[in-house]
C-alpha positions in Angstrom: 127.5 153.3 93.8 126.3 154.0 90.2 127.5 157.7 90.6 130.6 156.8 91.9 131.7 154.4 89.0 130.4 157.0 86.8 132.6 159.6 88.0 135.7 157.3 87.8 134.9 156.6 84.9 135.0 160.2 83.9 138.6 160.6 85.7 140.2 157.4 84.3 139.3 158.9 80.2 140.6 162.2 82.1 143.9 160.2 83.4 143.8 158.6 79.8 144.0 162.0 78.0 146.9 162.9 80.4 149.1 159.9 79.8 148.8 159.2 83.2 148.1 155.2 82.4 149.4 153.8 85.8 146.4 155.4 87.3 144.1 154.6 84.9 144.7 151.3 85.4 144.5 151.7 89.2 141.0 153.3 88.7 139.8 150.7 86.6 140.3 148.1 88.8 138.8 149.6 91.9 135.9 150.6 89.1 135.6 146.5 88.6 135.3 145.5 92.0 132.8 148.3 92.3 130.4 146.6 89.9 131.2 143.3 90.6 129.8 144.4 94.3 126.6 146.1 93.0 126.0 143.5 90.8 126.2 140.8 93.9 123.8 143.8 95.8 121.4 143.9 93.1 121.4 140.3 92.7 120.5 139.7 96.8 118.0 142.5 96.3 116.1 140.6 93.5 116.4 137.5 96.2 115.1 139.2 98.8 112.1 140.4 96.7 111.4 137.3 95.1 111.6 135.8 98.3 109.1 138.4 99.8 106.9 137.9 97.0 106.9 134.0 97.6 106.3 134.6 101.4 103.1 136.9 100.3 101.6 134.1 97.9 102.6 131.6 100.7 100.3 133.7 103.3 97.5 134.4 100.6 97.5 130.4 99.9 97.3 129.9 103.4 94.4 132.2 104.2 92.5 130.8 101.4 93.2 127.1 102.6 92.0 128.0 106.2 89.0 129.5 105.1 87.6 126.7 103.0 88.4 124.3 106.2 86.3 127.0 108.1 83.6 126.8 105.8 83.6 123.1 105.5 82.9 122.8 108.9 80.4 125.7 109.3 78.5 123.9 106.4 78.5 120.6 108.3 77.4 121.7 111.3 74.1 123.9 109.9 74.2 120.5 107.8 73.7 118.7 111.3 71.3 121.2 112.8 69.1 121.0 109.6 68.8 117.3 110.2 67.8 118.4 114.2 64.8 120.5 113.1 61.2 119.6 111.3 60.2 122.3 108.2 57.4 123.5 110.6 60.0 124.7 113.4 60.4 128.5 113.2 64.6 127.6 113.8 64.0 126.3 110.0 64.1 130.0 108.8 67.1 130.9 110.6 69.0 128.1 109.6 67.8 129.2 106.0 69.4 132.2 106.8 72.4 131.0 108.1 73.1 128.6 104.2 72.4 132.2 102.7 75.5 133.7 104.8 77.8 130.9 103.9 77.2 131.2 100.5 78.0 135.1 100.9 81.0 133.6 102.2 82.1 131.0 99.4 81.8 133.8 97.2 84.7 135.8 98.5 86.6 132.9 98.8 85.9 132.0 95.2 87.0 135.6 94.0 90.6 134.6 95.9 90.7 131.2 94.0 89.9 133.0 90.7 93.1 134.9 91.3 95.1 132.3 92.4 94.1 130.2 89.3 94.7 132.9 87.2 98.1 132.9 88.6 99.0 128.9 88.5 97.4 127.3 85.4 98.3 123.6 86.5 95.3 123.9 89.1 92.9 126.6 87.0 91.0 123.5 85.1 90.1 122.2 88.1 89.8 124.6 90.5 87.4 126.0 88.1 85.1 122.8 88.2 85.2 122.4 92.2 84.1 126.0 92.3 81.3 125.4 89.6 80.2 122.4 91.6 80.5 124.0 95.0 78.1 126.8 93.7 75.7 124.9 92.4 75.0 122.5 94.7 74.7 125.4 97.5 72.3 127.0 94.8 70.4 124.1 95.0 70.3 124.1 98.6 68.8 127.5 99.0 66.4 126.7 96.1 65.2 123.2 98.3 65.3 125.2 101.5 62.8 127.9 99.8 60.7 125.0 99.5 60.8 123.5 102.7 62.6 120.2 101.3 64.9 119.6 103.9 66.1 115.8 102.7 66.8 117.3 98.8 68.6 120.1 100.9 70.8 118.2 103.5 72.0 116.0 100.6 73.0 119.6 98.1 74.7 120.4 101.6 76.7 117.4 101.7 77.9 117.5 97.7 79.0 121.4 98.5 81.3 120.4 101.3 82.5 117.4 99.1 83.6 120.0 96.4 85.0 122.3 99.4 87.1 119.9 100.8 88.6 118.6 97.6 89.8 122.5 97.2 90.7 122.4 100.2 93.1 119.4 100.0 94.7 120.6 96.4 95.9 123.7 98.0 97.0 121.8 100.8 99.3 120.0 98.3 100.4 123.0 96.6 100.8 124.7 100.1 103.4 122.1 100.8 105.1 122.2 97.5 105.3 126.0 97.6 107.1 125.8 101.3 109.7 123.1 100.0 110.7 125.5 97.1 111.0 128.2 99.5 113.0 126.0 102.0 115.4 125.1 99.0 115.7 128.9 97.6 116.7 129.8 101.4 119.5 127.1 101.4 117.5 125.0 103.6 116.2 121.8 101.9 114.1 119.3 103.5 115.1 116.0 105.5 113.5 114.3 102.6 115.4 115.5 99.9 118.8 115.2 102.3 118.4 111.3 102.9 118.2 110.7 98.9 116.7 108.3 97.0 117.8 105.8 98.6 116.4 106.8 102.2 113.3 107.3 101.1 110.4 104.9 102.0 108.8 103.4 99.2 105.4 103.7 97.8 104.1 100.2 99.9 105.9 101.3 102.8 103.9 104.9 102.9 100.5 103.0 101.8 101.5 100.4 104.9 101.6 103.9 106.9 98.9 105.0 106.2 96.6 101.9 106.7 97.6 101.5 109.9 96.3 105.0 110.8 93.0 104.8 109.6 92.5 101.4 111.5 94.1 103.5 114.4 91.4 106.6 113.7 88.3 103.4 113.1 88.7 101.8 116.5 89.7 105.8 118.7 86.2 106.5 118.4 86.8 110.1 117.7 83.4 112.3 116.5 83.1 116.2 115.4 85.3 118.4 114.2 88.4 116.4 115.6 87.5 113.2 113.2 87.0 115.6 110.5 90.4 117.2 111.0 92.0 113.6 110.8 90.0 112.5 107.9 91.4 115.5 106.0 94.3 114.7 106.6 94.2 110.8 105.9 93.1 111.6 102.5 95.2 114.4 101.7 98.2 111.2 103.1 96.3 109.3 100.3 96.0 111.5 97.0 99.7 112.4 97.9 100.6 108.2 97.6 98.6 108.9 94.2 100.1 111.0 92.8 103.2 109.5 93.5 102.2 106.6 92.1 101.0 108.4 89.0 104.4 109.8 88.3 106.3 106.1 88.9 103.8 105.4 85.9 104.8 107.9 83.9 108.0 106.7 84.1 108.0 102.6 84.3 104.9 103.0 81.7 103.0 100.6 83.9 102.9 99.6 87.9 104.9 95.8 87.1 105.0 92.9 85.0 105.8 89.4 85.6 106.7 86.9 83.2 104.8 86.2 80.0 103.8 90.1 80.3 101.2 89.8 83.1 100.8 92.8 84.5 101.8 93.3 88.1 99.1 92.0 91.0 95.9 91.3 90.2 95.3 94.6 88.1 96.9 97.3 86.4 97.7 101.2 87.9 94.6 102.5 86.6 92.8 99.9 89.1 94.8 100.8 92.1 94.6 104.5 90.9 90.8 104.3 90.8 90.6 102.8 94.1 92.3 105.0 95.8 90.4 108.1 94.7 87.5 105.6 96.2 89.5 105.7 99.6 89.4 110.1 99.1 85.7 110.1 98.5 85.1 108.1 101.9 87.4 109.8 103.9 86.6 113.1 103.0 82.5 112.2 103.4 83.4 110.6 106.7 82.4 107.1 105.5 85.3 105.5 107.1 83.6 101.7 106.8 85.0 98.6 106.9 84.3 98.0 103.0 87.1 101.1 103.2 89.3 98.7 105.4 89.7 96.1 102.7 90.3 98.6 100.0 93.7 99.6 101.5 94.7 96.2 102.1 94.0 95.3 98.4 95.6 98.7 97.7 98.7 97.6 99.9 99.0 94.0 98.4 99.1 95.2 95.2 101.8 98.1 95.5 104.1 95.0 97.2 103.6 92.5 94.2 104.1 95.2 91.8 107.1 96.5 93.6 108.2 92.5 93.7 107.9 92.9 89.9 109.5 95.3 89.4 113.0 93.9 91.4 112.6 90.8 89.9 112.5 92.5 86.1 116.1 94.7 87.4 117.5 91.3 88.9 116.7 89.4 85.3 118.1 92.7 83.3 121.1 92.3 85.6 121.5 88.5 84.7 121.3 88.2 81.2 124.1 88.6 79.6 125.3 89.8 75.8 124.9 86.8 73.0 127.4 85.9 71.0 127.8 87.4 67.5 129.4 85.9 64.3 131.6 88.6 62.6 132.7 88.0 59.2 136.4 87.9 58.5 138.2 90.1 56.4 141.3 89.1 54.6 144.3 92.3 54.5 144.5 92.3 50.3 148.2 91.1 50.9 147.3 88.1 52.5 144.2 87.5 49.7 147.0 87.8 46.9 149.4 85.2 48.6 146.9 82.7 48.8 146.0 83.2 44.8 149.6 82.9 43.9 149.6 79.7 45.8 146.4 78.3 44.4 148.0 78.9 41.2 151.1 76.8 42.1 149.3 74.2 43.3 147.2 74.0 39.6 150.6 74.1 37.9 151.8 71.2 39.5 149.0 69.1 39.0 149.7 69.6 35.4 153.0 68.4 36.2 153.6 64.7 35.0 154.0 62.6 38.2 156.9 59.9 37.0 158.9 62.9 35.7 162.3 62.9 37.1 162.6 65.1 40.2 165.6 67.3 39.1 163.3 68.6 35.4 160.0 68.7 38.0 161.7 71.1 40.1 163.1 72.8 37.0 159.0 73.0 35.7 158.3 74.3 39.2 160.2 77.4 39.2 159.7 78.0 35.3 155.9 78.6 36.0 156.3 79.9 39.2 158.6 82.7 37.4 156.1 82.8 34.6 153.0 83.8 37.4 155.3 86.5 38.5 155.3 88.2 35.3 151.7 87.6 34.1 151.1 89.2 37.9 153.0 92.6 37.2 
């Protein structure tokens, strides 16, 4: 197409030089729609590639997500087979063995988080520290394993897969953003962002949600991997509430007030903030107790009184109406002049002599009146 409008081009400044202008003109246009077209083909080319490119770092996320989950649970498991086993058993070296293997294998996947981080600096501060932590502690392991300290070890064991789950569940969230952006660039946004605002559930309601799943998951009796797999996702359920809630902050400046500037509930954002990330760190160890139970409802009573709060504050903004202000009044200088001409009457006439006859007062009258008239031009 970039030949052809180069050789029109060429034949319109030809046509030009002829005189022929009628199908100059006729050249030009078709020239236009030409690049208007490859302009629109280039543009859906860039799409497409962009698009590609999103699909490829949507795969590589992917990967990376599924194999910290597969090395979470390959950790607890040689975690529950160390427990099994006394230092003296022979199976002791094996499963030594096997610790050394998955650390081979958090190293790869710590090269592909490296990249990623590189790529995305919102998550490079701490993706950096959960992959410092999640290295250590297996170093550690090894190190208590070498000498046959199989409590020290278990518990390094446990703090790796602590640090490989919270990786696990940021790139779960970013997994999830990253797949709405490419639903919207396709044309195709989500039910949640077609209801609006207004159909969305609020913050208690999605807390409320969630409660009611992890007494669900407390009394199913689940064990293994399968309570692992809902645990993940309870808590991921949970820092995603967080970080919602972190955002509302950001924008209210605090969770709720009520009058005389108490803040909302029985505690401020930070509190409910803090105990949530409490409610992470039990789910994702698997400590789903009932001390955990009573969190959330705490959690969930004060999201509703700070939501209370907060409508109460828009109904009072709503109410109160404008006070009453006192403007000063301004005179037109016409008006201001009128009344000192009639001041100045009224002084002349008390200067007047009351018992003189009416016919000479009335005569006084308009003599000074005439005589303020031409001291006033």
């Amino acid at each position: 197409m970039e030949q052809e409008i180069q050789q029109n081009q060429q034949e319109i400044q030809e046509n030009l030089q002829k005189g022929k202008r009628n199908k100059a003109s006729e050249s030009q246009q078709q020239n236009a729609k030409k690049m208007q077209q490859m302009a629109q083909q280039m543009q859906q080319m860039q799409q497409s590639m962009s698009m590609n490119m999103m699909q490829e770092n949507l795969d590589h996320l992917r990967d990376i997500v599924d194999n910290l989950v597969k090395l979470s649970f390959d950790q607890e498991d040689l975690m529950k087979d160390f427990r099994k086993v006394n230092q003296s058993d022979p199976r002791f070296v094996e499963l030594s063995q096997q610790q050394l293997k998955l650390k081979d294998d958090a190293k790869i996947i710590e090269d592909s988080l490296t990249s990623l981080a590189e790529r995305v600096f919102q998550i490079k501060s701490f993706v950096t520290r959960e992959v410092g932590s999640m290295n250590q502690y297996m170093e550690e392991s090894m190190s208590a394993l070498k000498e046959r300290k199989k409590g020290q070890a278990i518990g390094k064991q446990q703090f790796s897969m602590t640090s490989m789950n919270n990786l696990a569940l940021l790139l779960d969230d970013v997994l999830t953003q990253m797949q709405q952006a490419m639903a919207e660039a396709m044309g195709m946004p989500n039910q949640q962002s077609q209801k609006g605002k207004e159909g969305m559930p609020s913050l208690s309601e999605l807390q409320k949600q969630l409660n009611n799943k992890i007494d669900e998951l407390k009394k199913s009796g689940k064990s293994g991997r399968e309570l692992s797999q809902e645990l993940a996702k309870l808590a991921a359920e949970q820092e995603r509430i967080r970080n919602m809630l972190k955002q509302q902050e950001e924008k209210t400046g605090q969770l709720g007030e009520k009058e005389g500037g108490e803040k909302g509930g029985s505690g401020t954002t930070g509190d409910v903030i803090e105990k949530m990330e409490e409610t992470e760190v039990d789910l994702v160890n698997k400590q789903l107790t009932q001390k955990t139970i009573e969190r959330q409802k705490q959690i969930l009573t004060r999201l509703l009184e700070a939501e209370e709060s907060l409508r109460e504050r828009e109904l009072d903004d709503e109410r109160e109406g404008e006070q009453a202000q006192e403007y000063q009044r301004e005179i037109p200088p016409a008006f201001e002049e009128y009344i000192k001409l009639k001041e100045q009457e009224i002084e002349l006439l008390k200067t007047v002599p009351p018992k003189m006859n009416p016919y000479y007062k009335k005569e006084v009258n308009e003599y000074f009146r005439r005589l303020s008239k031409s001291t006033s031009k």
